[in-house]
C-alpha positions in Angstrom: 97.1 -15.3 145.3 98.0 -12.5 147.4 100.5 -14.7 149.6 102.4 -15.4 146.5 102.7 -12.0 144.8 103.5 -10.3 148.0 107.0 -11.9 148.2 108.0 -11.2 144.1 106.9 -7.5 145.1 109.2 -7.3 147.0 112.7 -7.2 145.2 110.5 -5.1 143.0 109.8 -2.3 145.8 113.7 -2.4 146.9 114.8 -1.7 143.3 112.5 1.0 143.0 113.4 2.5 146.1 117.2 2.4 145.0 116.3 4.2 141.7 114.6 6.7 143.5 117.6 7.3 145.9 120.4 7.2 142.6 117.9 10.0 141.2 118.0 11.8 144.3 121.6 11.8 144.7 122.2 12.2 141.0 120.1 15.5 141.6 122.1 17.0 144.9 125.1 16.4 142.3 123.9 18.7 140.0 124.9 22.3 139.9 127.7 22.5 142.6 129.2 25.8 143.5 132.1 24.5 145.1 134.1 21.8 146.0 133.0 22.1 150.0 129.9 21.6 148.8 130.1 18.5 146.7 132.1 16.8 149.3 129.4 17.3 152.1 126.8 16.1 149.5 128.9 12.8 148.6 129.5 12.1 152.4 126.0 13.0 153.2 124.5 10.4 150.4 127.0 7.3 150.8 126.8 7.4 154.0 122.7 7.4 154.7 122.8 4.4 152.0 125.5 2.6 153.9 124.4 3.3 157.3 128.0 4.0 158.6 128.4 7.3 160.7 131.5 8.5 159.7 132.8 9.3 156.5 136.4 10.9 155.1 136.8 11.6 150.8 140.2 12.3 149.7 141.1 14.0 146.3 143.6 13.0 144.5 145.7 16.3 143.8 147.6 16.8 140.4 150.3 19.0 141.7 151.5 17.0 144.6 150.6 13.5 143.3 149.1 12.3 146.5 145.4 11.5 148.0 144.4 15.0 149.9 141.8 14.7 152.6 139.1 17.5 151.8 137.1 18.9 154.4 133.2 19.1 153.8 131.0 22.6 155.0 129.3 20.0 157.2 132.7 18.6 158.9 133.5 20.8 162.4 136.8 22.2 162.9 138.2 19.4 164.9 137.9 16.9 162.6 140.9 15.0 162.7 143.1 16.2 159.9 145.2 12.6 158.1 148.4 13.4 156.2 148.0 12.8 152.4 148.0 9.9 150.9 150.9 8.9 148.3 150.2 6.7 145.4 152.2 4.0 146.1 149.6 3.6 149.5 148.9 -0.1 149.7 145.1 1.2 150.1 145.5 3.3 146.7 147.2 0.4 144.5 144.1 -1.6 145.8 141.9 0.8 144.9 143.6 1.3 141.5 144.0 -2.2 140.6 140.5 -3.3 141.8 138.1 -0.5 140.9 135.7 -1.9 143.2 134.2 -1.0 146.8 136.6 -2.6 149.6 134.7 -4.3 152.5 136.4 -4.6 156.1 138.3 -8.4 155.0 139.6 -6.4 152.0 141.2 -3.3 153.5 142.4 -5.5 156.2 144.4 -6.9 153.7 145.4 -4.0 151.9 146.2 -1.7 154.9 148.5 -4.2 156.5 151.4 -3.7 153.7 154.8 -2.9 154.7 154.7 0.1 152.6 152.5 1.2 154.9 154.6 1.6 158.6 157.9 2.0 156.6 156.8 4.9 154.3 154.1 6.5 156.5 155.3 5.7 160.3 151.9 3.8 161.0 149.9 7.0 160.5 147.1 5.7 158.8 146.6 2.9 161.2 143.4 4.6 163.0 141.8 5.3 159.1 137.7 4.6 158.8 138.2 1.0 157.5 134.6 -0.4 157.6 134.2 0.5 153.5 136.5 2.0 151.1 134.7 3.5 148.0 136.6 4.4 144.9 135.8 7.3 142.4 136.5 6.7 138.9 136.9 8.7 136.1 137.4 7.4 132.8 139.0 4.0 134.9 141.4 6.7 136.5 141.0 6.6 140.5 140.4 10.6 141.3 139.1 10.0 144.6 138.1 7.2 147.4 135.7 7.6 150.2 136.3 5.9 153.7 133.2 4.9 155.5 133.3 3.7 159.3 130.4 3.0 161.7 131.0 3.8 165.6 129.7 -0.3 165.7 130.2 -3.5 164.5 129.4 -3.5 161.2 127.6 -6.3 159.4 128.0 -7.3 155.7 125.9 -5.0 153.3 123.9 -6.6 151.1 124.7 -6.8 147.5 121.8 -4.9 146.4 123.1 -2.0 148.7 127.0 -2.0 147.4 125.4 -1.9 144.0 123.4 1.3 144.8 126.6 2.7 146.3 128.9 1.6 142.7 126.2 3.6 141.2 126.2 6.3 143.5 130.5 6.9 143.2 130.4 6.9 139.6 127.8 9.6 139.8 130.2 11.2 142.5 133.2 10.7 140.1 131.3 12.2 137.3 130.1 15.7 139.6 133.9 16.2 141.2 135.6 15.7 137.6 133.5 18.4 136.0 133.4 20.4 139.0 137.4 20.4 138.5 136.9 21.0 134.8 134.8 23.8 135.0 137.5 25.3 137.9 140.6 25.0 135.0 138.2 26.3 132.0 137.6 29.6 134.4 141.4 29.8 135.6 142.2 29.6 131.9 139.9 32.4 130.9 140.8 34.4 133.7 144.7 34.4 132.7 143.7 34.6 128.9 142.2 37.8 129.9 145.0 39.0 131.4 147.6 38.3 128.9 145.1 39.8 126.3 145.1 43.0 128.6 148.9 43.1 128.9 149.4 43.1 125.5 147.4 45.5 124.4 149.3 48.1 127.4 152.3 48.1 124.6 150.2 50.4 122.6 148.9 52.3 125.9 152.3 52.9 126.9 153.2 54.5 123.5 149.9 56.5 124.1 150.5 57.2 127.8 154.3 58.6 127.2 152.5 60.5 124.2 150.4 61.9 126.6 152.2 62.7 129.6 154.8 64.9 127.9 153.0 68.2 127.6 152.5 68.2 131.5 155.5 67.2 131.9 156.5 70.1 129.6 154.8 72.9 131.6 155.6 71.1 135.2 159.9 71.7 133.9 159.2 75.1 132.7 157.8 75.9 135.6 160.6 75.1 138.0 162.8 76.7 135.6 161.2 79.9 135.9 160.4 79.7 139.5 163.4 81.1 140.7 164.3 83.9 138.8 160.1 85.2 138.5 158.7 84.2 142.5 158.1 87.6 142.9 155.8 87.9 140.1 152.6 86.9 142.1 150.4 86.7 138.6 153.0 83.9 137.0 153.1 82.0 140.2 149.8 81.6 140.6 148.5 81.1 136.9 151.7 78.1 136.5 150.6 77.0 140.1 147.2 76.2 138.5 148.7 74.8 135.5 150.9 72.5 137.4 148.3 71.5 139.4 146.2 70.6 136.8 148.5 68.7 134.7 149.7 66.8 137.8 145.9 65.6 138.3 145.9 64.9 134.5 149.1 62.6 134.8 147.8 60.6 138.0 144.4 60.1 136.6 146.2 58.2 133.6 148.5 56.7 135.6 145.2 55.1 137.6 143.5 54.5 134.5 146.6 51.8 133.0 146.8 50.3 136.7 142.9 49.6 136.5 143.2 48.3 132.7 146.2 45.5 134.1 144.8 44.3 136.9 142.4 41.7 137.0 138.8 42.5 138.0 135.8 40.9 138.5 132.9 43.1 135.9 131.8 46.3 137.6 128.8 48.0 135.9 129.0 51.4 136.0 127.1 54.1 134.0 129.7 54.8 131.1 129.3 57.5 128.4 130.3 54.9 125.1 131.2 57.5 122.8 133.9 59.0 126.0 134.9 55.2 126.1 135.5 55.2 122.2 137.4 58.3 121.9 139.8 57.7 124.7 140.8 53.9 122.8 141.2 56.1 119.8 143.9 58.7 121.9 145.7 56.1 122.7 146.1 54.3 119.1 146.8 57.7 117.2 150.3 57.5 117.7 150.7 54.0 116.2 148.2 54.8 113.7 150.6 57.9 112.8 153.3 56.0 112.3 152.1 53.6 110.0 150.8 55.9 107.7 147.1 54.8 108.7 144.2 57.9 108.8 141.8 57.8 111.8 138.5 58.8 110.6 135.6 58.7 113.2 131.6 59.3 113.1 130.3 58.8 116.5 126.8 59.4 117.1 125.7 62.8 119.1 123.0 62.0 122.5 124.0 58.1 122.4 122.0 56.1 124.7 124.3 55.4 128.0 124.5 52.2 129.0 125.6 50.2 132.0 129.2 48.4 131.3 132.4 47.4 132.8 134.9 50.4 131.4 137.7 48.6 131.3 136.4 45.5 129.7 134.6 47.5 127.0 138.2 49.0 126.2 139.8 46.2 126.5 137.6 44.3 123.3 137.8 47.9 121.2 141.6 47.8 122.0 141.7 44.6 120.5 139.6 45.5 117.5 141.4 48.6 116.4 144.7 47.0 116.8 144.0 43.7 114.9 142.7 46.8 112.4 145.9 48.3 112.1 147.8 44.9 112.2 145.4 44.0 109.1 146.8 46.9 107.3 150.3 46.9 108.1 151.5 46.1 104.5 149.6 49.0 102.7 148.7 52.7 103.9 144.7 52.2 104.8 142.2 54.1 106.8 140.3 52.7 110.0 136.7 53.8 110.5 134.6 54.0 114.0 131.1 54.8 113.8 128.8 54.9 117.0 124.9 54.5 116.8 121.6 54.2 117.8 120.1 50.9 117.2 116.6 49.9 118.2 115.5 46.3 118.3 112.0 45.0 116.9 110.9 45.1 120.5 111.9 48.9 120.8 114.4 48.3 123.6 117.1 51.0 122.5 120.7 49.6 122.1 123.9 51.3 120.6 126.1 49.6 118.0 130.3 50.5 117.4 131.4 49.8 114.4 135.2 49.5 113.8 136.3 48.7 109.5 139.5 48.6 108.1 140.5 48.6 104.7 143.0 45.6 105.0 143.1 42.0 102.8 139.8 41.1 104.3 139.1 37.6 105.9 138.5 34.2 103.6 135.1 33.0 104.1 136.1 29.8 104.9 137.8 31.6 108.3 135.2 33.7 109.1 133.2 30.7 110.8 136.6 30.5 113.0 137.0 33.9 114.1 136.2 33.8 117.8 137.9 30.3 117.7 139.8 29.6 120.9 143.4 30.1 119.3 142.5 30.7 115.5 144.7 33.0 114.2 145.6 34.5 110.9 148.6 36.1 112.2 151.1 34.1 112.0 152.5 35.6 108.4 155.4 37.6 110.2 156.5 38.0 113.8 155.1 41.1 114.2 152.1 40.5 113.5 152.0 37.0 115.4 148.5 36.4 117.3 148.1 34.1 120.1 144.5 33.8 119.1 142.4 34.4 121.9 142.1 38.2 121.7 138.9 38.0 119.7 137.6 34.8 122.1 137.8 37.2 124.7 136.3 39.6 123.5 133.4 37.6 122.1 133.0 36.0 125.9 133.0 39.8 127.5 130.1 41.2 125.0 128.4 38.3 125.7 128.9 38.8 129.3 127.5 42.0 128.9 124.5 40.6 126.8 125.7 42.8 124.0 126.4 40.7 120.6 129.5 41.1 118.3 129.5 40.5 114.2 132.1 40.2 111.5 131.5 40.9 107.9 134.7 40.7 105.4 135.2 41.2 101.6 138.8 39.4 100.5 140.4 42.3 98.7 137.9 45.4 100.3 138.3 45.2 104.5 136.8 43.7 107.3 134.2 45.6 109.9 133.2 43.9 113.4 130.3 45.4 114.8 129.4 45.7 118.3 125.8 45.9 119.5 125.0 46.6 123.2 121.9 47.5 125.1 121.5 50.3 126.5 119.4 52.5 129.6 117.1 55.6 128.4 118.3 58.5 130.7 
């Protein structure tokens, strides 16, 4: 009996085995930080399976439309660096046409094309051409790994190729949402930016607003020099007024630099009604023109709290002028309150609320709101919205584990509510 169950047992402990290695590998796939990485993981798992030494994965790049050899955290410095590969490679069109792994009697075949001396000067010649391993992505070839072993290699077993099929899909899978992830955050980071540049339209009406008193007293002053430097008592008191005023114009000079340039969040201990009033500043003169009243009820001894400055102005930016915008047809008023808000647990958190008392949202957009490019804006070019202002701001509250709400009557005004947490002093 045991003679002949110990050979059926067998097939049955090498599938298991392979499993076990697919969930392994499956696992190191998981979570990559970078592209480095991933690559050293691949390398590391095809090539313990296959049993061949050396190991090169090339990358098919989108820009240059050619197979890029990518360089693992594991690979030294002196790894020998192959030009990239074009797509019209005889080894690529294989790889394309086949989507299957290569052995040594195939990629003799394939790497012996004419293409291949005449297009690349015989460059390729010395590639790793024991095993060619492609990565597919929705049966588009995004990458192939070469495998070579310092030795003869024999034939793998069929079993083994299967586990490495399995193991290159899995690959595939990792590097195309690795890449994904990469162009969702490059999006979001220049989504941000534009955001930020459009709102420094309005700061720039705010900032020439507010630089022409200094201005102001900084002309006066050389006017006057010349014909009152004797007076000691003028010279000194304008000195101090100059002074000041030039402090006043380079600190708001630093402040608009700071709100256009990108930056990764920076904590610091921020003052939210100080935050609040100086968005407000900087709107008044907009808000004057249009006919619109500011009124404002911000909360005395609000809770400090720990947030990015200019990130937190960037969303109230965005809120107060999508307020004005929603009023631009009628003469309305635009409310900010600041308060203290404590949670059922008793942490302490403060909560900025911005109203208007434009149209109002329909409730069937108010589901939509933070909507990658939903936009109600687009009834005049003025008022045209690219729709990712409130996305943004959505993503940075979040980011800052705050939460932020709409509530909107057609016909009455809209009022988005900010709640963030806070630090007791």
């Amino acid at each position: 009996m045991t003679d002949r169950t110990a050979p059926e047992s067998a097939p049955c402990q090498s599938t298991t085995a392979s499993l076990q290695r697919l969930t392994r590998f499956a696992r190191d796939m998981e979570h990559p930080t970078s592209l480095p990485i991933i690559v050293e993981r691949i390398l590391s798992g095809l090539s313990e399976v296959s049993g061949y030494s050396q190991s090169t994965l090339y990358l098919f790049d989108r820009e240059r439309e050619c197979f890029c050899q990518m360089v693992s955290q594991a690979q030294p410095l002196s790894i020998t660096a192959f030009p990239p590969v074009p797509l019209q490679h005889p080894l690529v069109q294989q790889l394309t046409h086949r989507q299957d792994i290569l052995d040594s009697s195939a990629l003799t075949d394939s790497l012996c094309g004419t293409s291949l001396n005449n297009t690349l000067g015989g460059q390729h010649a010395t590639f790793p051409n024991n095993l060619a391993i492609p990565l597919l992505n929705r049966g588009q070839l995004i990458a192939f790994v070469l495998l070579q072993s310092g030795i003869d290699a024999s034939a793998i077993p069929s079993p083994t190729i299967e586990l490495l099929a399995a193991m290159a899909q899995t690959a595939a899978n990792a590097i195309d949402s690795l890449l994904l992830y990469e162009d969702l955050r490059q999006s979001h980071v220049l989504m941000r930016r534009t955001d930020r540049l459009r709102s420094l339209e309005t700061i720039a009406g705010g900032f020439a607003h507010e630089i022409r008193n200094p201005l102001t007293s900084i002309k006066t002053f050389i006017q006057l020099a010349p014909e009152r430097k004797d007076d000691s008592q003028f010279i000194s008191e304008f000195s101090r007024i100059v002074l000041n005023d030039v402090h006043r114009i380079e600190r708001l000079i630093q402040e608009i630099l700071d709100y256009a340039r990108h930056m990764e969040p920076r904590l610091t201990d921020e003052d939210l009604n100080e935050i609040v009033l100086s968005c407000l500043y900087f709107i008044q003169v907009k808000a004057d023109s249009r006919g619109i009243k500011i009124e404002k009820d911000l909360a005395p001894e609000l809770p400090r709290g720990m947030l990015d400055r200019q990130q937190i102005k960037q969303v109230l930016l965005n809120l107060l002028l999508n307020a004005m915008d929603a009023m631009s047809e009628t003469i309305g008023t635009l409310r900010v309150r600041t308060t203290r808000l404590q949670k059922a647990n008793g942490d302490m958190w403060t909560q900025i609320a911005i109203e208007d008392t434009g149209p109002g949202i329909l409730p069937e957009n108010l589901d939509h709101i933070f909507d990658p490019f939903f936009t109600t804006k687009h009834v005049s070019a003025v008022n045209e919205g690219t729709g990712l202002g409130l996305t943004i701001a959505h993503q940075i509250i979040r980011e800052h584990r705050g939460e932020i709400q709409v509530q909107s009557t057609v016909g009455i005004g809209t009022t988005f509510r900010i709640n963030l947490p806070s630090h007791r002093d």
